[in-house]
N, C-alpha and C positions, 0 to 999 in steps of 0.2 A: 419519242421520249425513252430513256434508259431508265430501265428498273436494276438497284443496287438495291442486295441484300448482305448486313451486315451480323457475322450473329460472333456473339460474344462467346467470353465463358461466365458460366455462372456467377455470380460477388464472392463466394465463397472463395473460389480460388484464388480471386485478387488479394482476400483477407489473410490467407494462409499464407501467399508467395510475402507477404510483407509482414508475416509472423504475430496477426490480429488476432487470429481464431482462439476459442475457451481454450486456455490449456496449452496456448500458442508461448512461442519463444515472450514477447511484449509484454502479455498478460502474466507471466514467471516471474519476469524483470519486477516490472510496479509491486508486485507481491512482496517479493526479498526484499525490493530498495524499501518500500515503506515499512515492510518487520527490522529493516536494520538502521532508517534513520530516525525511526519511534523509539528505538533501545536506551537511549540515553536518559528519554523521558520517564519510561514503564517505572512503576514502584516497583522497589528490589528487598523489601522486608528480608523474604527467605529466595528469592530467587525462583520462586515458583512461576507467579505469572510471565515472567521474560521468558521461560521454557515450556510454557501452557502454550503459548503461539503456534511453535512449531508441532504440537501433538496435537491442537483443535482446527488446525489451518491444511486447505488443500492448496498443495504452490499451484497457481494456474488459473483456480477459481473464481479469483476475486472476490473471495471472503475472506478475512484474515478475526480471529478469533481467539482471544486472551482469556481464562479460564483464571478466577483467584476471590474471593470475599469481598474484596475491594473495587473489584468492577463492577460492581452491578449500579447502574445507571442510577437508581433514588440515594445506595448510600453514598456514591462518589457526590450529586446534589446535595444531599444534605450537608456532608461533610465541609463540602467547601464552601457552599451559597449560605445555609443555614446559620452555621456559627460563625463565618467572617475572618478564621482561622485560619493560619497556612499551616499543614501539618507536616509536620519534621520526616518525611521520606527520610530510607537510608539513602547514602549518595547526592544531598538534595546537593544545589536548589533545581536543578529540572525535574527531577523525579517526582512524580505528583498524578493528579484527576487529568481527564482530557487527553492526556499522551500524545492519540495521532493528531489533535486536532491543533495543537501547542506544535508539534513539529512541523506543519502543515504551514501554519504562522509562519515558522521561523526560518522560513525558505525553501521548505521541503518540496513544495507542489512546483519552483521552478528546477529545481537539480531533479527532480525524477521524472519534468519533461525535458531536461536538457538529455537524460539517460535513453529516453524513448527515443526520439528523434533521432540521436544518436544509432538505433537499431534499429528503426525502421529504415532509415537511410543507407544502410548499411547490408542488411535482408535485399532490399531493393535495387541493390547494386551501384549506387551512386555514394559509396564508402571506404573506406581501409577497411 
C-alpha cells in the first residue's frame, strides 16, 4: 500500500491570495461600497455625521462608525417609533434613522456582492 502525504499551506494564505484577510483588498471594498452606498441616506443637517464616518472608521476593519446626536440608537427609536413622525431630514426623502439598514433594503447587500465576487474572482485569477 502507498502512503501519500499531502500538506498544504496554511488558510491564511489561501485568504490573503484572494484578498479575504483583516485589512485585506475585499474587506477595504465592503467598507467604502457600504460608506458610499449609505450616503444618500445619512442625515445631512450640518454635514457632520456623513464626514464623522471617515474620521471614526478604519478602512479595512469592518467597523464603519458615524459620530453625530442623532445616532445614537434610543434617540433615532424614539424619534421615529415613538411619535409616528417622519422627520423632515435635509435632502429628504431618503435622508433619515436606519441609513445602512434602509440601503441594505434597497439593494445594497446585492450590488456589494456583485462588487465582491467581482474581486475575489479577479485576485484569483479567473478575471479582467
Amino acid at each position: 500500500m502507498a502512503k501519500v502525504t499531502v500538506e498544504l499551506p496554511p488558510v491564511d494564505s489561501y485568504l490573503k491570495r484572494l484578498g479575504l484577510e483583516k485589512h485585506g483588498p475585499a474587506q477595504k471594498l465592503a467598507d467604502s461600497e457600504i460608506i458610499r452606498m449609505s450616503d444618500p441616506y445619512v442625515p445631512s443637517d450640518t454635514t457632520y455625521t456623513r464626514k464623522s464616518v471617515f474620521i471614526n472608521s478604519d478602512a479595512g476593519s469592518g467597523k464603519i462608525t458615524y459620530d453625530a446626536y442623532y445616532t445614537n440608537k434610543e434617540k433615532t427609536r424614539t424619534i421615529w417609533n415613538d411619535t409616528r413622525e417622519n422627520i423632515r431630514w435635509q435632502d429628504a426623502p431618503l435622508r433619515g434613522p436606519f441609513w445602512v439598514f434602509r440601503m441594505w433594503a434597497a439593494g445594497g447587500r446585492e450590488r456589494l456582492m456583485r462588487e465582491l465576487n467581482a474581486l475575489v474572482k479577479k485576485l484569483a485569477g479567473g478575471g479582467q
